[in-house]
N, C-alpha and C positions, 0 to 999 in steps of 0.2 A: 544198328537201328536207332535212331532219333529217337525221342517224344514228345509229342509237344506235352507245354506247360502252360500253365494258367497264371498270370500277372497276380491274380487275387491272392496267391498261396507267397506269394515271393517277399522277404524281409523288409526286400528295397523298395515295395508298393507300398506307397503311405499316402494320406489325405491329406493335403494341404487345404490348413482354414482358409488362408487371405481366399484363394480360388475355387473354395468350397469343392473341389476335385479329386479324387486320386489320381496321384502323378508318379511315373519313375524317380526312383532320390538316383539314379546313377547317369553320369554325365556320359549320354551316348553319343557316340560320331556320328556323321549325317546320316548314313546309308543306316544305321542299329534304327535312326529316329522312325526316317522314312517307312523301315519294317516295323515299327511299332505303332506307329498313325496309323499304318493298313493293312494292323491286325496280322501278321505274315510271319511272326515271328515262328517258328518250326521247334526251335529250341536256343533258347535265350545263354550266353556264357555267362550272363551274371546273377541268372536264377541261383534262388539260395530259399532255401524252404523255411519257414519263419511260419509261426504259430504263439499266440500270447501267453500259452501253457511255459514258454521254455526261456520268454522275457521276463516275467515273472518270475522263474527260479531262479536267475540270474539276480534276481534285486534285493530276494531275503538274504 
């Protein structure tokens, strides 16, 4: 059983200043793009769960 996933919780969802955006940071093939423009994504292979509780520990 799948699940989908939420873009918002994912490591690789960051905000790019210049385009004042959040954008994928992972270089996806055309067909990954296509699913992610139209919202379709079901369950992403490069989801990675990221939270700023665990970048933070990472940096003391």
């Amino acid at each position: 059983m799948e699940r989908k996933v939420s873009c918002e919780y994912c490591i690789h969802y960051d905000y790019n200043e210049e385009y004042e955006c959040y954008e994928c940071e992972i270089d996806l093939d055309e067909d990954e793009m296509i699913r992610f423009l139209s919202n379709s994504f079901q369950s992403c292979p490069h989801f990675k769960y990221g939270d700023e509780y665990s970048v933070v520990k990472k940096q003391m």
